[in-house]
C-alpha positions in Angstrom: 6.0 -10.9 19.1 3.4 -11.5 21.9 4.7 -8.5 23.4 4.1 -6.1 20.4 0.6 -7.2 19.7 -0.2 -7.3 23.4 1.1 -3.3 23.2 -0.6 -2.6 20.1 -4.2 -4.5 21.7 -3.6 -2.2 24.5 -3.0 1.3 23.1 -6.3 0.1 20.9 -8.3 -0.2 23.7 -6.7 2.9 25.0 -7.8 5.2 22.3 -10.8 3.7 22.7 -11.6 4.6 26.5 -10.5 8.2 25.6 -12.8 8.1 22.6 -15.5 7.7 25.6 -14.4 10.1 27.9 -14.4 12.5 25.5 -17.3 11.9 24.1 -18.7 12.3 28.0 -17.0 15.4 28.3 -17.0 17.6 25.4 -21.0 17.3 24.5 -20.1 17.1 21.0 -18.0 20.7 21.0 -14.6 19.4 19.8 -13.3 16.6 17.5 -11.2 14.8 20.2 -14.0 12.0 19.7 -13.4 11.5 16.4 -9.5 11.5 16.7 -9.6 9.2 19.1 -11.8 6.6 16.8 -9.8 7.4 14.1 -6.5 6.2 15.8 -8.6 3.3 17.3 -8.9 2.5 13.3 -5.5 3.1 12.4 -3.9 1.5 15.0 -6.1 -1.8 14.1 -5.6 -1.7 10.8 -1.8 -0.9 11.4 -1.8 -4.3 13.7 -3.4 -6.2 11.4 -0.8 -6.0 8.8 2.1 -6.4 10.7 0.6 -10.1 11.7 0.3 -10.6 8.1 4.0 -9.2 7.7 5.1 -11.6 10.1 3.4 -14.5 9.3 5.0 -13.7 5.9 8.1 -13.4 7.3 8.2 -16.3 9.5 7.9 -14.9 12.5 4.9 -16.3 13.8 2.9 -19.4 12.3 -0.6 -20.1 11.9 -1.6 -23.4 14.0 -4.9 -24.7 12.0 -8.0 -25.6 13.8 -8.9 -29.4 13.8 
């Protein structure tokens, strides 16, 4: 499980360092910016639910703060 979300954090912050090098590059001339935020955003929102899935499931439980 802590492999998958450590994959999932990292292609995040991926898409998210080639949302800023093409924002560098391009000058605002293509949508490569914008495709790369909009994985960014996908591939959050795609993590999020599968820790809700698994916690569902079972997989993984929730600790509580005291």
């Amino acid at each position: 499980m802590r492999i998958i979300v450590a994959l999932a954090f990292l292609g995040i912050l991926g898409s998210l360092g080639s949302a800023l090098v093409f924002m560098m590059k391009d000058k605002s001339k293509t949508n490569r910016t914008v495709n790369a935020l909009t994985a960014r955003i996908g591939l959050s929102v795609v993590l999020f639910l599968f820790v809700l899935f698994a916690h569902w499931m079972g997989w993984i439980d929730s600790t509580g703060i005291r």
